[in-house]
Residue, then its C-alpha position, 0 to 999 in steps of 0.5 A: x860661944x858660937x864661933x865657926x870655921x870658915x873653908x873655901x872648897x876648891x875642886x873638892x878640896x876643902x881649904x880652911x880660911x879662917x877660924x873662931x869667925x863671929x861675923x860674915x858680912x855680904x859685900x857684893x860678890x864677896x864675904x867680909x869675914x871678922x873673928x874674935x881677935x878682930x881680924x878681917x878678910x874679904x873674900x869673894x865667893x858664894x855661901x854653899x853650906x852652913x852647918x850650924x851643929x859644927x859651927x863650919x861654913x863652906x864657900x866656894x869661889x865665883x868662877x866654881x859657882x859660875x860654872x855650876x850654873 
């Protein structure tokens, strides 16, 4: 199976949001997130890493991303 770990890295501290995730979704300037029991979360943020050898994405919030650029 190829479930992944979603965090949301926050001043360098990565906090987990949601496990066994089979869908990421782009909605605006947010990410519907589904896992396999069928639960939903919406989260606003931008993709800034997809490991996809340990099933792990990383998102940060727009105001970190804001910042950066």
């Amino acid at each position: 199976m190829c479930e992944a770990k979603v965090f949301l890295i926050e001043d360098q501290v990565s906090q987990p949001l949601m496990k066994d995730v089979v869908l990421i979704q782009p909605e605006g300037d947010a990410y519907l997130l589904a896992n396999l029991l069928g639960e939903q979360k919406l989260v606003r943020g931008r993709i800034v890493k997809i490991d996809f050898l340990r099933h792990v994405v990383q998102l940060e919030p727009l105001e970190a991303a804001s910042e950066t650029a």
